[in-house]
N, C-alpha and C positions, 0 to 999 in steps of 0.2 A: 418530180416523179421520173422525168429521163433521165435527169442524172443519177438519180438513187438505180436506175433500170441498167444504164451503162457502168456502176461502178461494180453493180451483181455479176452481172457477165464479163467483165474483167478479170476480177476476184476467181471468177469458174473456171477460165479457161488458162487462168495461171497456177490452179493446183492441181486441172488436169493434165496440163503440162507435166508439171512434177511428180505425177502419179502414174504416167506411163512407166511399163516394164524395162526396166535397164538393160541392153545389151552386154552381154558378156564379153568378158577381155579374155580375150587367147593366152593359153600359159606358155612360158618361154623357161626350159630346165636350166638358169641358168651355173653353169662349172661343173654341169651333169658329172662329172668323170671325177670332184673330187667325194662324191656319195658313196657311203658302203658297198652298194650293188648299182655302180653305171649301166647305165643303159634302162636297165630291167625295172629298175624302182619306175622311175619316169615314165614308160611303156607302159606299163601295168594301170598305171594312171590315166593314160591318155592323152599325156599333154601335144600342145601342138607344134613346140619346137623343144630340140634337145640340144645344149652348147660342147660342143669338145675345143679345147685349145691346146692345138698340134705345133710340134718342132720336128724342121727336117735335120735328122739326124745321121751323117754316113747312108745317104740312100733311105733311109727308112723314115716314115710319119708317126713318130710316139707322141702322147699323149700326157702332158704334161702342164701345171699351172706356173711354174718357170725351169730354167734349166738347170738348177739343185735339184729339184724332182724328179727328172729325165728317170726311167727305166725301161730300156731294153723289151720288155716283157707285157709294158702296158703299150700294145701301137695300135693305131686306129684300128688295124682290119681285127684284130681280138676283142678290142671294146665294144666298137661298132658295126661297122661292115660285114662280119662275119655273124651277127645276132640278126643285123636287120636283114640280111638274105634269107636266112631260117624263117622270119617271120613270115615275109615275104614269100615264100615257096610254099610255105604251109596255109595264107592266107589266100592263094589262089591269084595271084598279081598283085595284092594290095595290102599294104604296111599295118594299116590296122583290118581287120575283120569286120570292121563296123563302116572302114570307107571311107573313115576322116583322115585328114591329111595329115601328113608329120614331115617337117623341114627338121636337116639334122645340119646344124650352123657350126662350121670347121672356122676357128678363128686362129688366123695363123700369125705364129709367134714369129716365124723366120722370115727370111726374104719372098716377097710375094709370089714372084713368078715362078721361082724354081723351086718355091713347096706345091706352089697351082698346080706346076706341070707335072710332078711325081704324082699329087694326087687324079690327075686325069688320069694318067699310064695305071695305077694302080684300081681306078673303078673300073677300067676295061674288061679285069675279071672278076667284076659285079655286074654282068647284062642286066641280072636280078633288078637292081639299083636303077639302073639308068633304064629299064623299060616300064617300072611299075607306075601306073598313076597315080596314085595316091603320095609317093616318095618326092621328096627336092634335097637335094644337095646344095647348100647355099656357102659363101665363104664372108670371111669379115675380120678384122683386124689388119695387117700385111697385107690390103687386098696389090692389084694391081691399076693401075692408072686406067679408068673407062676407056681411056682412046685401044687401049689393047683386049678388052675385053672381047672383040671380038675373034684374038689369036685362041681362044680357048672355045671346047664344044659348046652348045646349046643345053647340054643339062648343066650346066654348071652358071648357077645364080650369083647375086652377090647383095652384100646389103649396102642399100643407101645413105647418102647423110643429108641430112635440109641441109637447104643453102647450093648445094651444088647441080649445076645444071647440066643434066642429059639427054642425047638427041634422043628420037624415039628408038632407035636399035639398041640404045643402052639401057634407059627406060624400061624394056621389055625384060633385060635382066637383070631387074631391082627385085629383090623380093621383098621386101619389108626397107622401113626407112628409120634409121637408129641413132639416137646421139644421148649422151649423158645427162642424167638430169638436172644436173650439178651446175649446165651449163646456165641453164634455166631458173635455179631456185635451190637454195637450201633449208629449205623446211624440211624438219625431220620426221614429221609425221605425227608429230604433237599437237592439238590444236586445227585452227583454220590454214588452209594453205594462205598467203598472199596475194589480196586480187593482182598484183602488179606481176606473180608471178603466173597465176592462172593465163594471164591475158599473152602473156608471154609463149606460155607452153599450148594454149589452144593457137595460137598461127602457124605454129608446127604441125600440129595436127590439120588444120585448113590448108594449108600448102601440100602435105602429101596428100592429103584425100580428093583435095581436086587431081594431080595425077595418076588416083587411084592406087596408091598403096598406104599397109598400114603400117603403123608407128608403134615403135618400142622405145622407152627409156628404160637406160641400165643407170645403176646408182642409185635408186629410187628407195621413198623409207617402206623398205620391206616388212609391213604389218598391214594388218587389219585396216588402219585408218588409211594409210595410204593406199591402198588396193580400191579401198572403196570412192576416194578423190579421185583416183588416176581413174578408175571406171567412169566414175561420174563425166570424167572431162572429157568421155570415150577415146580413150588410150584405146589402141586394139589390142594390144598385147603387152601382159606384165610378165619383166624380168624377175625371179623370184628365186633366193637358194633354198623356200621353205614351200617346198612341190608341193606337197601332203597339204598342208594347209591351206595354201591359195585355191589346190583344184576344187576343196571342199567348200570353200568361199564361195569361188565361183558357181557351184554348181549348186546352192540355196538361192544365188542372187537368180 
């Protein structure tokens, strides 16, 4: 009888387990800039981070997915900086209306520190930007080496990688902790993931969440199934080119 009583409660509290409400993974827009309507599509949505990948070009930050694409015409402050001040001016100090946050992740194609530096000289005339709370300006790809992160202002974040280790002043300008999923596993998102590859991609997850930031993987099989693994493994944030889709996902789950 106790053990039929100990295998009941067992049994209960491992599909109450599995019954609790799933947290929602954060949307990450990512190549926002090669969509119809950058910026605006993504905005309109809600998401919580929007990706641009910028080249310094003759002094100027345009907006480009490599440099065949470069124009003139597409540069951060038209795509970006200049929509999210409006929003911001109109929303009353806050990026969204509603209060939620939105990181806009500049990944930079050129050399780190001398696209860093034009982009600090050029948000100086965005106070907009650099005052609102709810706004982050984060960087990634080209970044620059932690040990000089602190030659650059305090609103100016960066993204992390596992594996690398930073003191608490650097720490404090991680926004998010990112690496390719690719590194970790190549399941397409057919089927079961791999536990060898689960057990792999949840230590990543366990190492940034004990220093308290959340994790993104890029590369990831952009569908339904994956979205719904990578949640399951509380991913906090999915990288996603299919915005529409994911936020609608998310927002059933």
């Amino acid at each position: 009888m106790t053990k039929l009583l100990f295998i009941f409660f067992s049994s209960f509290i491992v599909i109450a387990a599995f019954s609790q409400p799933q947290t929602s993974s954060l949307i990450f827009a990512h190549n926002d800039y090669a969509k119809p309507n950058p910026f605006y599509h993504a905005y309109a949505l809600e998401v919580d981070y929007i990706e641009a990948d910028v080249f310094l070009k003759r002094g100027k930050l345009l907006v480009a997915h490599t440099r065949l694409e470069i124009n003139d015409a597409r540069s951060l402050d038209s795509l970006y900086l200049r929509p999210i001040k409006t929003m911001i001016i109109k929303n009353n100090g806050a990026v969204y209306a509603s209060g939620k946050k939105l990181t806009l992740m500049i990944d930079l194609k050129t050399e780190g520190d001398a696209t860093l530096k034009v982009l600090v000289n050029r948000l100086q005339d965005y106070p907009e930007l650099i005052n609102s709370k709810n706004f982050v300006m984060a960087v990634s790809g080209n970044m620059p080496e932690p040990s000089t992160w602190k030659n650059y202002p305090d609103f100016i974040h960066f993204d992390g990688r596992p594996g690398t280790q930073y003191n608490q002043e650097q720490l404090a300008r991680v926004e998010l902790i990112s690496d390719s999923f690719r590194n970790y596993s190549h399941w397409d998102g057919k089927g079961k993931i791999p536990e060898a590859d689960q057990s792999k991609i949840l230590s990543v997850i366990k190492n940034a969440h004990a220093l308290g930031k959340p994790v993104r993987f890029w590369a990831i099989p952009d569908n339904t199934i994956g979205w719904t693994t990578l949640n399951g493994l509380l991913v906090d944030i999915l990288n996603t080119d299919h915005i529409a889709e994911a936020t609608a996902f998310m927002k059933r789950r």
